[in-house]
py3Dmol code that shows the C-alpha trace and the ligand (Angstrom):
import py3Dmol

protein = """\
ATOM      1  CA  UNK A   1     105.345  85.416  84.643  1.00  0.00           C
ATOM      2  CA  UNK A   2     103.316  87.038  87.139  1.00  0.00           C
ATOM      3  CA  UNK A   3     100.174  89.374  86.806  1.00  0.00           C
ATOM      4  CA  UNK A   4      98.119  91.713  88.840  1.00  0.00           C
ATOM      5  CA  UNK A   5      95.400  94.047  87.842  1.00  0.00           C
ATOM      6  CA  UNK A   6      96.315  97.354  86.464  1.00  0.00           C
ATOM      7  CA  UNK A   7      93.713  98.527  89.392  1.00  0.00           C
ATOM      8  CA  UNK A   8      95.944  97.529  92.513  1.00  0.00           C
ATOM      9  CA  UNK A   9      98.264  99.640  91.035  1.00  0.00           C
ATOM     10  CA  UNK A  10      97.650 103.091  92.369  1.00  0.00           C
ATOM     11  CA  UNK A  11     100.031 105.693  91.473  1.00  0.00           C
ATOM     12  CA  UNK A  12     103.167 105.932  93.587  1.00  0.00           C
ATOM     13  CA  UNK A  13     102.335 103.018  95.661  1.00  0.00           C
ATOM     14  CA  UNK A  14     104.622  99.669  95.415  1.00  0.00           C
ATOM     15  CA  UNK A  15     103.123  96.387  95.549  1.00  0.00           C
ATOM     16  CA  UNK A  16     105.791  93.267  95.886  1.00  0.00           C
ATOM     17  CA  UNK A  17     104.626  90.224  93.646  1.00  0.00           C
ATOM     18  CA  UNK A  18     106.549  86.734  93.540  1.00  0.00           C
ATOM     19  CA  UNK A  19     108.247  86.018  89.850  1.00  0.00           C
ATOM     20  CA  UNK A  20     109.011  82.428  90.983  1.00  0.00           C
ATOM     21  CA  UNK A  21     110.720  82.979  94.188  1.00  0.00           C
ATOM     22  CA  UNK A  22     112.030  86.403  93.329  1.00  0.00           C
ATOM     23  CA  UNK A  23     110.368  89.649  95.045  1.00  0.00           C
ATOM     24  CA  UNK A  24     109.907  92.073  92.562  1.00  0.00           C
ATOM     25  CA  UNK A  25     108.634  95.658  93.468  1.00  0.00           C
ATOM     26  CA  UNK A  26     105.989  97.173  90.785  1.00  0.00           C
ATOM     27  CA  UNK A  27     105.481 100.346  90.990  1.00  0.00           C
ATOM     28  CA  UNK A  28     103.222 103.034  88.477  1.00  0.00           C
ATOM     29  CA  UNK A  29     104.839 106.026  88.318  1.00  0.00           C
ATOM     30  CA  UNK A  30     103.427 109.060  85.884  1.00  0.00           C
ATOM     31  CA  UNK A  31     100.544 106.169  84.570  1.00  0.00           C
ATOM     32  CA  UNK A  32     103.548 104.086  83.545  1.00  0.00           C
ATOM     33  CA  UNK A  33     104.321 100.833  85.699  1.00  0.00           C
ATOM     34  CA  UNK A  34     108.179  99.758  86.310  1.00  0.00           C
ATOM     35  CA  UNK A  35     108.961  96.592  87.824  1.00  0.00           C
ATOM     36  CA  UNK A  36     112.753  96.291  90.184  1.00  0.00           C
ATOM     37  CA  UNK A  37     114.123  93.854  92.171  1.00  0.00           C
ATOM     38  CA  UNK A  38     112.021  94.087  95.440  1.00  0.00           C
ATOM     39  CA  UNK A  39     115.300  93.605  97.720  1.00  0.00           C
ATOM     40  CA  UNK A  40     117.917  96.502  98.758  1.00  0.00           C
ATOM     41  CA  UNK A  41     121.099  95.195  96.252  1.00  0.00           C
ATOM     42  CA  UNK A  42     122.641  96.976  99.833  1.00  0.00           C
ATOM     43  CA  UNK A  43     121.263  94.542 102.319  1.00  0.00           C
ATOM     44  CA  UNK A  44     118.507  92.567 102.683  1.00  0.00           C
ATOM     45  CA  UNK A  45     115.681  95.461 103.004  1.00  0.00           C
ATOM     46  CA  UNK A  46     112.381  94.920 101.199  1.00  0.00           C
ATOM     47  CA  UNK A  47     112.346  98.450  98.487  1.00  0.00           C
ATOM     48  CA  UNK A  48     108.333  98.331  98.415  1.00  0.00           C
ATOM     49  CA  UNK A  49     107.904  99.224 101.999  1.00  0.00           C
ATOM     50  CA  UNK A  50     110.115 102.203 100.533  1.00  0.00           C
ATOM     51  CA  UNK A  51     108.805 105.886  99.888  1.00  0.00           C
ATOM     52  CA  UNK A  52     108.736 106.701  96.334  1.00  0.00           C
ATOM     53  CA  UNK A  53     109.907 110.164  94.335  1.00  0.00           C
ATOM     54  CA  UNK A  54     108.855 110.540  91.053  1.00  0.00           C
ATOM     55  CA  UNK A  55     111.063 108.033  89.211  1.00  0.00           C
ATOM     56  CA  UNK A  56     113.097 107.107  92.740  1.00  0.00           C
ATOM     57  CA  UNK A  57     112.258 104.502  95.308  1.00  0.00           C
ATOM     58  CA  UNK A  58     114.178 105.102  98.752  1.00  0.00           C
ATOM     59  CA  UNK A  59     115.151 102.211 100.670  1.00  0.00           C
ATOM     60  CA  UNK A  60     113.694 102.667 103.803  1.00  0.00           C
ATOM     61  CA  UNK A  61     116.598 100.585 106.218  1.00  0.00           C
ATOM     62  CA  UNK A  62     119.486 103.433 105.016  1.00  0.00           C
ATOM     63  CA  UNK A  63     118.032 105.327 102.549  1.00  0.00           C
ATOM     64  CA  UNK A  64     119.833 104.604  99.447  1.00  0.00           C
ATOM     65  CA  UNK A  65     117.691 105.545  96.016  1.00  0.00           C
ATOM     66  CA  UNK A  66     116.833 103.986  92.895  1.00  0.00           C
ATOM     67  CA  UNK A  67     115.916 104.892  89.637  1.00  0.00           C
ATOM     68  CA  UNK A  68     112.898 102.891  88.729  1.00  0.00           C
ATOM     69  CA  UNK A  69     113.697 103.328  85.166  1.00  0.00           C
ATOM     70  CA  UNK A  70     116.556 101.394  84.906  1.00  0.00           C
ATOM     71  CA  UNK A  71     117.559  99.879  88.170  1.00  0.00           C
ATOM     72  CA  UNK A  72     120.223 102.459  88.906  1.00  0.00           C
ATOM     73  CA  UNK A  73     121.653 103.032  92.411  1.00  0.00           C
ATOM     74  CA  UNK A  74     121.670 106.634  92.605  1.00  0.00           C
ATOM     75  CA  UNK A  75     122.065 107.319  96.169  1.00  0.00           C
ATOM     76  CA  UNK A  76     124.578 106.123  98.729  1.00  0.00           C
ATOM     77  CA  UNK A  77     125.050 103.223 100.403  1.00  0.00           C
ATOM     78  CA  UNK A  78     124.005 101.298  97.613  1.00  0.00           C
ATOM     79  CA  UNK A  79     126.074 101.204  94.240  1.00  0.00           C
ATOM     80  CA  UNK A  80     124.733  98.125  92.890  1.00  0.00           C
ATOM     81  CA  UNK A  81     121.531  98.248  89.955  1.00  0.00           C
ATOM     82  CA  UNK A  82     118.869  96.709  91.236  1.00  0.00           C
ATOM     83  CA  UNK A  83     117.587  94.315  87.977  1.00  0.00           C
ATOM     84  CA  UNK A  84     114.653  95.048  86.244  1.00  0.00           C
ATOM     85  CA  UNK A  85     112.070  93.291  84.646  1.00  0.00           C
ATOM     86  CA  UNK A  86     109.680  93.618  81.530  1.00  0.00           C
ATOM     87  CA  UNK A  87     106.024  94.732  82.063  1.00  0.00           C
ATOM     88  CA  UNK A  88     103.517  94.914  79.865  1.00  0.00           C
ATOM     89  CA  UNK A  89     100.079  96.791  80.601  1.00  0.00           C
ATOM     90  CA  UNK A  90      97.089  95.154  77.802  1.00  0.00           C
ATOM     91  CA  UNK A  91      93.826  96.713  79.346  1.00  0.00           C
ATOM     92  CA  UNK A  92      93.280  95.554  83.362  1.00  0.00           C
ATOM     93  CA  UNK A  93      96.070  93.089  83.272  1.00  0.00           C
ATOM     94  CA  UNK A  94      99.427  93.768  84.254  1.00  0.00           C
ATOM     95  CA  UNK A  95     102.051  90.864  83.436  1.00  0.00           C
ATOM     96  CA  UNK A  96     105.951  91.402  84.975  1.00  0.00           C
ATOM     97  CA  UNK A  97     108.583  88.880  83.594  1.00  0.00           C
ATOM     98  CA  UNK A  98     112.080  88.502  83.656  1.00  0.00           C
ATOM     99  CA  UNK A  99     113.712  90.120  80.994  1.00  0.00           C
ATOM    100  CA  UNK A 100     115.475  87.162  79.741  1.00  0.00           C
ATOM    101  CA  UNK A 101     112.685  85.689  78.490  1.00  0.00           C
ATOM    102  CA  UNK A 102     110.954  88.522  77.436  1.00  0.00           C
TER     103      UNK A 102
END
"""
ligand_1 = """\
4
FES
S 119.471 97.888 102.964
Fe 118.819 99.355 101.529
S 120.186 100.978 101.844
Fe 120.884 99.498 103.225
"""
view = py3Dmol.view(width=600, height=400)
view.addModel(protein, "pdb")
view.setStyle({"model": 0}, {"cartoon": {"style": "trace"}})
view.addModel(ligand_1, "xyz")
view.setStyle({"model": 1}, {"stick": {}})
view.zoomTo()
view.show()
């Protein structure tokens, strides 16, 4: 598991966190935080240093987009869903796991 504080989190604006030794991109969107794979499933292009739109994160290397809801490539040239992971907000603390063992 890995936590932050629900204050780093500023709406709109990824932050990339290590779940082991996987990136994951969190992200609040609308005072809700989602939490995606942090690399392009395209190539090898990190999604937080991405611009965000509403519930969409474009990757910035050849702009395909993601929904941040579910991990859905939505945009061209990516057609793979990114994974996504489980987060739970309980007051400042903000813990992302893998779904799996959620
Ligand atoms: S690496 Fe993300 S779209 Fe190509």
């Amino acid at each position: 598991m890995a936590q932050l504080s629900s204050s780093q989190l500023l709406e709109g604006k990824p932050i990339k966190v290590l779940l082991g030794n996987i990136p994951v991109c969190v992200i609040r969107v609308e005072g809700k935080v989602f939490a995606v794979e942090d690399t392009c499933s395209h190539s090898e292009a990190s999604l937080s240093e991405g611009d965000v739109a509403g519930f969409k994160i474009e990757c910035w290397l050849h702009g395909a987009e993601f929904d941040l809801r579910t991990g859905e490539a939505v945009t061209p040239p990516a057609s793979i869903a990114l994974k996504t992971f489980a987060v739970v907000e309980d007051g400042d603390v903000v813990s992302i796991s893998s779904r799996e063992t959620a």
